[in-house]
C-alpha positions, 0 to 999 in steps of 0.5 A: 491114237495114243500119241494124239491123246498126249499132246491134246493133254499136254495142249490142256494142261499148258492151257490150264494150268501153265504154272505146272509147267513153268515151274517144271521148265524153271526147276529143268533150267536151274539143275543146268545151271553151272554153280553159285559162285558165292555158294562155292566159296562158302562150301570151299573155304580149305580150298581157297586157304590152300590156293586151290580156289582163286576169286579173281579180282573183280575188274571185269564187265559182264556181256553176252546173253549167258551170265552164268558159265563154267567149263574147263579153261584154255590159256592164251597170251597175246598183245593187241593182236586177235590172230591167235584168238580166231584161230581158238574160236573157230575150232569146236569148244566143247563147253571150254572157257578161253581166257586170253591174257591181252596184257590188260591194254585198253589201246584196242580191242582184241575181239569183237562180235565175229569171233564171238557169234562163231565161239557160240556156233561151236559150242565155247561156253565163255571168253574172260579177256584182259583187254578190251573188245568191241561191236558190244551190241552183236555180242550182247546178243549171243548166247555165251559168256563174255568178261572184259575190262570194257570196250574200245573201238579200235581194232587189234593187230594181225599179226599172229604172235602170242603164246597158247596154253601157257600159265597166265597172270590177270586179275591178281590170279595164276591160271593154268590150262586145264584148270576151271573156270565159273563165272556168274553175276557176283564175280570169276572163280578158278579151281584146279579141279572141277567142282561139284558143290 
């Protein structure tokens, strides 16, 4: 009888004063959210003097649903081929980032909606590729985190060569695995550690 009553108040509340409870929904969402990237730089500027902190340079194109994301990074390096990519996304993410170094070619795109949709079902929270990708459209309607240089209709080799957890260099950056990595509207930020503030 007491549980009726509390929904038929939640019911009440929601009906009469649904700012309540959207106020309380917002304040939910914004303590999950990952950090500001602006708002760590300016927290951080020792780490960024002593490379701790890197920006990377600003050359990526934002898709996906989630603009905001963050987690431990994995490496990969590959070259207009997506084998080693699919392999990365089928296995659980566990709240990872995988950035793929794709040598930057704008020849082909080395991931595509597939992959995506799967790196969302086993719980990735993002994808920064140096290349391209494609089927822009399925995976604008994902809810992960995508950065690339753009888009391009042809599909990647199959061929499985490329290198995993390995240092990378892409947007005038060194990132190792196991490093971190934040992402959100105004640019990419990777750290040696993670970071609270």
């Amino acid at each position: 009888m007491q549980s009726i009553a509390c929904s038929v108040d939640f019911m009440w509340v929601s009906v009469l004063f649904p700012s309540l409870l959207m106020t309380s929904r917002s304040e939910a969402n914004m303590a999950a959210l990952p950090l500001a990237t602006a708002e760590v730089c300016d927290a951080n500027p020792h780490l960024i003097m002593n490379g701790e902190l890197r920006a990377l340079h600003p050359i990526f194109q934002i898709y996906g649903r989630r603009q905001v994301f963050a987690g431990p990074i994995v490496t990969l390096k590959v070259y207009e081929d997506n084998v080693l990519i699919r392999e990365f996304l089928e296995e659980k993410g566990h709240g990872r980032v995988l950035v793929v170094d794709g040598g930057g070619s704008m020849r082909c795109a080395i991931l595509g909606g597939n992959p995506v949709q799967q790196a969302q079902n086993n719980g990735w929270a993002g994808i920064v590729v140096n290349g391209c990708i494609r089927d822009v459209d399925e995976i604008n309607g994902c809810d992960i985190g995508v950065r690339a240089l753009n888009s391009h209709p042809m599909k990647a080799n199959k061929k499985g060569i490329g290198e995993k957890h390995v240092p990378v260099t892409m947007a005038g950056t060194r990132i190792c695995d196991g490093e971190w990595l934040y992402a959100d509207t105004d640019g990419v930020l990777v750290s040696r550690t993670e970071l609270t503030v």
